[in-house]
N, C-alpha and C positions, 0 to 999 in steps of 0.2 A: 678667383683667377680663371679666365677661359684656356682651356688648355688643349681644346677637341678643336679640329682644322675645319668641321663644319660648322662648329658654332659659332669661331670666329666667320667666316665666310658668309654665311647666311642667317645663324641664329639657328635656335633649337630646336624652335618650331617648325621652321621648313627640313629638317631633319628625317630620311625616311626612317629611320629608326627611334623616333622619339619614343614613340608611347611602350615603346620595349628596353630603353633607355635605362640601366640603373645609375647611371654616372651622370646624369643630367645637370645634377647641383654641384656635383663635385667639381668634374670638367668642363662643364658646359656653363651654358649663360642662365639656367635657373634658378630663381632663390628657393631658397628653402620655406616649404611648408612652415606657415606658423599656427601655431596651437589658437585654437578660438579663446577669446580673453573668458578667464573664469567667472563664472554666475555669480553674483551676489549673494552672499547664505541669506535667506530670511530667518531671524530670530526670536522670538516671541517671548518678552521679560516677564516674569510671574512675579 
């Protein structure tokens, strides 16, 4: 839920404070970082 009066307004990005932002995802209109999907293990059957 956007809760920040500039994110609603213009979004995050045009935000002078973005890149110092720690409330981005919280109050703002950012998602959340997602985890890179997990490697495959290679296994080798003996």
């Amino acid at each position: 839920m956007t809760l920040c009066p500039i994110a609603l307004a213009v979004g995050c990005q045009k935000c002078p404070a973005f890149k110092v932002c720690p409330l981005k995802s919280v109050i703002g209109d950012q998602k959340q970082p997602s985890a890179p999907p997990a490697a495959a293990k290679k296994t080798k059957k003996r």
